[in-house]
C-alpha positions as CSV (number, residue, x, y, z in Angstrom):
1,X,12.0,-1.4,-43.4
2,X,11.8,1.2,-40.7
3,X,8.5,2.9,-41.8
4,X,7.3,-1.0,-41.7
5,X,8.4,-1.7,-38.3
6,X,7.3,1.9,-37.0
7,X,4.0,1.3,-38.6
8,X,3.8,-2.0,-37.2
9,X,4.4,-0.9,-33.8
10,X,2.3,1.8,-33.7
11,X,-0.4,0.4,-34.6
12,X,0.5,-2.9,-32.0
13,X,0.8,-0.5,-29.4
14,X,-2.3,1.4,-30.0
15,X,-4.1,-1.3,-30.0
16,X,-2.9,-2.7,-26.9
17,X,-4.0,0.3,-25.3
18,X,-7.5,0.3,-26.4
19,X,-8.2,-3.1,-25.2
20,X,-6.5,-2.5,-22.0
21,X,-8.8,0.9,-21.9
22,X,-12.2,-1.4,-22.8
23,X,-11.1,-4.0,-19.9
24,X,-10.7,-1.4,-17.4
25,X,-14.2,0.3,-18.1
26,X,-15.6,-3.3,-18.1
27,X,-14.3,-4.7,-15.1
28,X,-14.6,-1.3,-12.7
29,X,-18.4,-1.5,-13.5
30,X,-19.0,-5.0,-12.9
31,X,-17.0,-4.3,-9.6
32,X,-18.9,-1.5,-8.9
33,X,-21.8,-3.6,-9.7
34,X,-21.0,-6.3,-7.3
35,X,-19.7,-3.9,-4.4
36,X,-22.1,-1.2,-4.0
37,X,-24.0,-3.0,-1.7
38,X,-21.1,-2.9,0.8
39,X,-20.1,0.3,0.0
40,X,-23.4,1.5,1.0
41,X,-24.0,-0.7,3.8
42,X,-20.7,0.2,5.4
43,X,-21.1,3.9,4.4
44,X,-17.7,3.8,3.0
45,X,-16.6,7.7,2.0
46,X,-16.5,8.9,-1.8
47,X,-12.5,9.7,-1.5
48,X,-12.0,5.7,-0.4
49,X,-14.6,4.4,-3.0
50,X,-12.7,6.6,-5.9
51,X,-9.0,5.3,-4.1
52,X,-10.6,1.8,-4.3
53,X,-10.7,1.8,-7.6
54,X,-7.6,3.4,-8.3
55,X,-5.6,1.0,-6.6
56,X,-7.9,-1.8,-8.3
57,X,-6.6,-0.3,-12.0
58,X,-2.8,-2.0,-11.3
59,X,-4.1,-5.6,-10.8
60,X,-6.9,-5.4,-13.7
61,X,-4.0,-4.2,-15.8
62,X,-1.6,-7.2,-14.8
63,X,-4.6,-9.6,-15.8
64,X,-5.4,-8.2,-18.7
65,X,-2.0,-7.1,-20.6
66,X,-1.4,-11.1,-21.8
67,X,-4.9,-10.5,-23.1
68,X,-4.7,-7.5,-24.9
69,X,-1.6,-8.4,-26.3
70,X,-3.0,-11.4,-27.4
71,X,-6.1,-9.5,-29.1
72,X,-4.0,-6.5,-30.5
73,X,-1.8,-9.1,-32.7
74,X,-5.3,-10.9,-33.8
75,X,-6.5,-8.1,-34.9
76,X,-3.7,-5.8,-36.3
77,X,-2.1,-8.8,-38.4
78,X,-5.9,-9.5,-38.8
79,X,-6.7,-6.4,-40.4
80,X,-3.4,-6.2,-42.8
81,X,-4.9,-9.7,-44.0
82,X,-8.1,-8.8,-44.8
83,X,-7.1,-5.3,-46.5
84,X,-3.9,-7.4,-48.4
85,X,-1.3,-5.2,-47.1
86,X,0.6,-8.4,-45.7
87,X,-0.2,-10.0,-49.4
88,X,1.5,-6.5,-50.3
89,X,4.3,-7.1,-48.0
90,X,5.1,-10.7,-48.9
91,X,5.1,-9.8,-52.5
92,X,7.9,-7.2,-51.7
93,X,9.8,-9.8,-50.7
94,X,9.3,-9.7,-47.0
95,X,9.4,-13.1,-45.1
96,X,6.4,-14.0,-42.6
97,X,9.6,-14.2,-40.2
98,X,10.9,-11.1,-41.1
99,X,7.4,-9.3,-40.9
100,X,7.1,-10.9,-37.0
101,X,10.0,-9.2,-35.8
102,X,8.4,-5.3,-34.7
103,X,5.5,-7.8,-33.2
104,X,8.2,-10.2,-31.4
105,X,10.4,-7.4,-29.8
106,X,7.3,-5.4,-28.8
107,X,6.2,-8.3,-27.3
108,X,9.5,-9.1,-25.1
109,X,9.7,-5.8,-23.8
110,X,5.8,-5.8,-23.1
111,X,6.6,-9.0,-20.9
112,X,9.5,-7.3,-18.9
113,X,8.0,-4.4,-18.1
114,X,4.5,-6.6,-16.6
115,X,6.7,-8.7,-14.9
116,X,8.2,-5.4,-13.2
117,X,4.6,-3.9,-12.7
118,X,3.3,-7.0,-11.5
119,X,6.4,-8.4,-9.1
120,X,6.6,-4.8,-7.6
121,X,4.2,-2.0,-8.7
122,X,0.6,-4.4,-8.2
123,X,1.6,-5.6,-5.0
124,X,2.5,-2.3,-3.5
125,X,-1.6,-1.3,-4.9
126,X,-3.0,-4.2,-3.3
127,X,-1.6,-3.3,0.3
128,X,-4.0,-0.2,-0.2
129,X,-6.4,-2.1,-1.8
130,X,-6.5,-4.8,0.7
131,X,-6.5,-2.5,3.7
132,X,-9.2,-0.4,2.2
133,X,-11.6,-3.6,1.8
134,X,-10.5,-4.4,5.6
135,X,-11.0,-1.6,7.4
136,X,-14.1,0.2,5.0
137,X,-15.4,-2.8,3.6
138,X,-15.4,-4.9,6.5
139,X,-13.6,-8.0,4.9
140,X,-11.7,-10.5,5.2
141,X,-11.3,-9.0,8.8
142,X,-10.5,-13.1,10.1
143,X,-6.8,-12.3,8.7
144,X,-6.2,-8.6,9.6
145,X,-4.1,-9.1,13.0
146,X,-6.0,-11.4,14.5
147,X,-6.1,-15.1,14.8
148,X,-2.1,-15.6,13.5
149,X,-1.1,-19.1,14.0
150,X,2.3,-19.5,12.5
151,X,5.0,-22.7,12.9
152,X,8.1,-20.8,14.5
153,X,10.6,-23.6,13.6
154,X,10.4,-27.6,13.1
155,X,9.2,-28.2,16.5
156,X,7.9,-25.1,17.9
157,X,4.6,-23.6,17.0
158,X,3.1,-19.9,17.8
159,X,-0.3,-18.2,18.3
160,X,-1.2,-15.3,18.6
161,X,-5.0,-14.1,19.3
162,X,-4.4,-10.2,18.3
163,X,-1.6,-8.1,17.1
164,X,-1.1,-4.2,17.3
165,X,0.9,-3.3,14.1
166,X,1.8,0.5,15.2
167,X,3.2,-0.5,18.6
168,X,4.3,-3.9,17.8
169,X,2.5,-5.9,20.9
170,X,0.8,-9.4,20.7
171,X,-1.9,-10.2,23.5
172,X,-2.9,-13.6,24.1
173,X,0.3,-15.1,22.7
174,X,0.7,-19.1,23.0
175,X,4.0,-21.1,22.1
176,X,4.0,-24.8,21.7
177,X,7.7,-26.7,21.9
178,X,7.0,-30.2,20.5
179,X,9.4,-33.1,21.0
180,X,12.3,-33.4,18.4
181,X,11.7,-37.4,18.9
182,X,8.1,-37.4,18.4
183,X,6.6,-34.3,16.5
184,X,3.0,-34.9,18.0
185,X,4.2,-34.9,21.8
186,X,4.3,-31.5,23.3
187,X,7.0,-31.1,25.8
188,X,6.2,-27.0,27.1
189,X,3.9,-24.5,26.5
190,X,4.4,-20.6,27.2
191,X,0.9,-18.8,27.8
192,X,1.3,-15.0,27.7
193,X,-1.0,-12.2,28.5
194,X,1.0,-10.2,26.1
195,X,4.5,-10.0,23.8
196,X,6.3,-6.9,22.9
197,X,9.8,-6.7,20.7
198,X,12.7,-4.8,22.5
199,X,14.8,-4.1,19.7
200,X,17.6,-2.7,21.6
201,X,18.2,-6.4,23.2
202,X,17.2,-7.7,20.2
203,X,14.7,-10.3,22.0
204,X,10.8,-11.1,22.4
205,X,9.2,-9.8,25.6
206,X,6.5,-11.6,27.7
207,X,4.0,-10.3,30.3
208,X,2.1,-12.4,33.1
209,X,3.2,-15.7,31.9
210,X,2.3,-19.3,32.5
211,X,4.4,-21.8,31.7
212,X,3.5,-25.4,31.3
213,X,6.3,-28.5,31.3
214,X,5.2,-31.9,30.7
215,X,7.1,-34.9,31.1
216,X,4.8,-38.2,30.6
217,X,1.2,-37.9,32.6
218,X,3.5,-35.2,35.0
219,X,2.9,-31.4,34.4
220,X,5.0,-28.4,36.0
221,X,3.7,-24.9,36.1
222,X,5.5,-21.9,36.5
223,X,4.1,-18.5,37.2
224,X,5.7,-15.6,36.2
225,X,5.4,-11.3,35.4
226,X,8.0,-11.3,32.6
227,X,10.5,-13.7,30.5
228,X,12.6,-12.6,28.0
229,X,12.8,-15.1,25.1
230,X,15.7,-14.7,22.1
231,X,15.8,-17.9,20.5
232,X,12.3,-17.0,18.7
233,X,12.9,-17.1,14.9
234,X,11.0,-14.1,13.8
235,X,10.6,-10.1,13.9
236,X,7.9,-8.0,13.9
237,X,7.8,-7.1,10.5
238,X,8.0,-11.3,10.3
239,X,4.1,-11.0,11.5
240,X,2.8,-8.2,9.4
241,X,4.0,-10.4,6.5
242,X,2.2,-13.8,7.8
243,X,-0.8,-11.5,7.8
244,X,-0.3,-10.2,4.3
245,X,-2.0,-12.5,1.2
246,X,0.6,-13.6,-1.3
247,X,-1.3,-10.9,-3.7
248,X,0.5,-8.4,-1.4
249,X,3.9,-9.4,-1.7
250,X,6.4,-8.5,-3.9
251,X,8.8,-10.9,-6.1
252,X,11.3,-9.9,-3.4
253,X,8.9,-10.4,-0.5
254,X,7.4,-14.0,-1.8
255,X,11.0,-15.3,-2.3
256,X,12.3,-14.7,1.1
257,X,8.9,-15.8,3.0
258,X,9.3,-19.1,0.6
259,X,12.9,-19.2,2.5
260,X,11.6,-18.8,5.9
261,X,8.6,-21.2,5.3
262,X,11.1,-23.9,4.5
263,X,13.4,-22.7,7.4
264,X,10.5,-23.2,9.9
265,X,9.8,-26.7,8.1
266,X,6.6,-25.6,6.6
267,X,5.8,-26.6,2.9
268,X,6.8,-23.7,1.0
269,X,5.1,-24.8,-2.6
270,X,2.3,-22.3,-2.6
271,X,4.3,-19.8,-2.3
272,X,6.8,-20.8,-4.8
273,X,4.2,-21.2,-6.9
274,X,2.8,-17.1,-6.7
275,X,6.5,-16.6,-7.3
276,X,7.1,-18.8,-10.3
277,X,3.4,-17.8,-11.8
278,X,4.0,-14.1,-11.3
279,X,7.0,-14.3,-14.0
280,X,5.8,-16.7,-16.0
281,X,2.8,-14.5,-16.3
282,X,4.3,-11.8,-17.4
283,X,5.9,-13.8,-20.2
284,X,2.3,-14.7,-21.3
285,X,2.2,-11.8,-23.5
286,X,5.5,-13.1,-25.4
287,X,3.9,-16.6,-25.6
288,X,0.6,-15.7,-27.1
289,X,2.0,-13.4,-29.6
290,X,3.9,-16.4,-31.1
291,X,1.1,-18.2,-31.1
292,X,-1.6,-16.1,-32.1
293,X,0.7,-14.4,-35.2
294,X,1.0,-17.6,-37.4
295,X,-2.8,-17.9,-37.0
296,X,-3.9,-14.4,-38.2
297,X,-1.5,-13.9,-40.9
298,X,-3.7,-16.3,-43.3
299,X,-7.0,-15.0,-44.3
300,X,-9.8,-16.5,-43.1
301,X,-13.5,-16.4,-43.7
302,X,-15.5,-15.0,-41.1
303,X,-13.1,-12.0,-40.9
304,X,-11.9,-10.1,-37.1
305,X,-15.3,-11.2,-36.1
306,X,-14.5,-15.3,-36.1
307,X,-11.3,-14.4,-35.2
308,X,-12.6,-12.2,-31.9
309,X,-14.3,-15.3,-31.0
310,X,-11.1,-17.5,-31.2
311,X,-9.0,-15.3,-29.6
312,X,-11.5,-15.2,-26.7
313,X,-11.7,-18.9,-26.6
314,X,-7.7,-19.3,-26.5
315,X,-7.5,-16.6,-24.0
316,X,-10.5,-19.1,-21.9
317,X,-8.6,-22.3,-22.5
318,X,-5.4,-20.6,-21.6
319,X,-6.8,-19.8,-18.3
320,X,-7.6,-23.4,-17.8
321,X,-4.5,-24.8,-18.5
322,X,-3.2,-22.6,-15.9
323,X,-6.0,-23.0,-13.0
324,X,-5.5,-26.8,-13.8
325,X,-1.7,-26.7,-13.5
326,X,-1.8,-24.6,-10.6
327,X,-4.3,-27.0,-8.7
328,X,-1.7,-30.1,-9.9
329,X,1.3,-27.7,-8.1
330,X,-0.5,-27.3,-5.2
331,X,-1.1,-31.3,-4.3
332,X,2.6,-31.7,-4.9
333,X,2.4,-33.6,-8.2
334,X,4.0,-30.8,-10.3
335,X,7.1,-29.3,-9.6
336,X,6.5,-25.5,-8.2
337,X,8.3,-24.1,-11.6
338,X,7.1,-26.3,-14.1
339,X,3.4,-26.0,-12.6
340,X,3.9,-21.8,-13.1
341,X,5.2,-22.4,-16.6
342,X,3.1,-24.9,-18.1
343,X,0.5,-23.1,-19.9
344,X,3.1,-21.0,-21.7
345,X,5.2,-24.4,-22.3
346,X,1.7,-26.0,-24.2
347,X,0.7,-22.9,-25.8
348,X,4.4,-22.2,-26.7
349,X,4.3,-25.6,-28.7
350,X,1.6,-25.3,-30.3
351,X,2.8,-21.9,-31.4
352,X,5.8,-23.5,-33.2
353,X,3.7,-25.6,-35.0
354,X,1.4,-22.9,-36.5
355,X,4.6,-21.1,-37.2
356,X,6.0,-23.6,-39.1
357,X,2.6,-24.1,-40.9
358,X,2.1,-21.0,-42.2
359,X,2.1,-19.6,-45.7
360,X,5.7,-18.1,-46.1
């Protein structure tokens, strides 16, 4: 049973890797494709262009691993079909059960190591990848430290027009106290001409500020060079990640900005939601294995080419069932977890079913 389950594997793997080889050459030239234009506008450099895609490689791979798991089991238990070698198998007294186990543990330890790579190793790429298309590419410049407008607690809210990462300064910083009675009633307003973070006193810094009192149709203003404010509920690094997409953050980093989303009384689904559907994810590959096995171990007419065409369907409607879920999450009808694990919980189902349908 060894030389079975080595044989197995092997020939899994290797065909994991060649679909995961196929969709990276795919999808770097129809990225190329659709970026050349701005690389040649902005004259981005050859070294960036070539790190571009570099750090692009990680997040193609996280997409595509469910995938090419998906199609390495269609076609390898495919092939043993067609050619009778799983006839050849069973008649040796091998159970269909028994002949899914080299497929099933590949598969587990597939989906732990991409929810690793994808919780820690893609996020880390997409920070380069992110900062390359800001500062080369000229996009998506509306988020790069500028414009921040974060809610610092339940009744407080901050803004912030610019933000110096290196030396840690905001200019044009506003904060907004709203009344604990009535959320839509502001009761003060700081205006600063800029905020640094003194880390030895552990507070925020202001510079030439203006503050602003109300109490019913009666305002106070109060002129000032400096105020010193420690009751402010976030750091710097706090700042860089509100500038950073949910793309950029680890497993680590999404759980505690869900944490301080909810501890500012923000609505933290969205991100409980990258969190959820970053593992879930990952377990894609287990879940499509059981349900793609119990389909290609029968013969069919048509061959690997019908069953190409299915798998590519089941991979399409797959994605559905996710974006669909996902859009359910979002609008607060579906819990945060179950709207992550939905699509594996359907497609998990159904795979029982085939499983217990199939020719023994």
């Amino acid at each position: 049973m060894k030389i079975l389950d080595r044989y197995l594997i092997k020939q899994f793997l290797q065909t994991i890797l060649f679909g995961l080889l196929a969709f990276l050459v795919i999808f770097v030239i129809i990225d190329l494709m659709e970026n050349l234009d701005d690389f040649i506008d902005q004259n981005v450099p050859t070294y960036f262009i070539l790190k571009y895609y570099v750090v692009f490689i990680p997040e193609i791979m996280r997409l595509m691993i469910p995938v090419a798991v998906f199609l390495a089991c269609i076609f390898t238990v495919g092939r043993l079909s067609n050619q009778n070698e799983l006839a050849a198998i069973k008649a040796g007294g091998i159970s269909i059960y028994r002949f899914m186990m080299p497929f099933l543990i590949t598969s587990v330890l597939v989906s732990i190591g991409a929810i690793y790579f994808g919780g820690y190793t893609v996020p880390e790429a997409n920070k380069e990848l992110v900062y390359i298309q800001r500062n080369y590419m000229k996009k998506d410049l509306a988020v790069s430290g500028s414009n921040i407008l974060f809610q610092d607690s339940e009744f407080r809210i901050v803004s912030i027009t610019s933000y110096n990462n290196r030396n840690q300064q905001a200019f044009n910083v506003s904060i907004q106290q709203f009344s604990e009675a009535d959320k839509t009633v502001m009761i003060a307003r700081k205006d600063a001409l800029k905020m640094s973070y003194d880390s030895l006193s552990s507070a925020w810094i202001l510079t030439k500020v203006i503050e602003r009192k109300f109490n019913g149709i009666y305002e106070t203003i109060v002129e000032s060079q400096s105020d010193t404010l420690r009751d402010l509920n976030f750091l710097p690094d706090d700042i860089l990640r509100k500038q950073s997409k949910p793309e950029e953050m680890s497993l680590t980093e999404l759980m505690n900005y869900a944490d301080d989303q909810l501890a500012s009384g923000n609505d933290p689904t969205r991100i409980l939601i990258a969190y959820h559907s970053r593992i879930s994810f990952g377990f894609a590959s287990l879940v499509v294995v059981l349900f793609g096995l119990p389909f290609s171990a029968n013969k069919r007419k048509g061959g690997l080419a019908l069953q190409f065409g299915i798998s590519l369907l089941v991979t399409f409607v797959y994605l559905v069932f996710m974006k669909i879920s996902q859009a359910f999450g979002k609008n607060g009808v579906l819990d945060p977890l179950l709207t992550a694990w939905f699509a594996n919980i359907v497609f998990l189902f159904f795979g029982i079913i085939n499983l217990l349908r199939v020719n023994k």
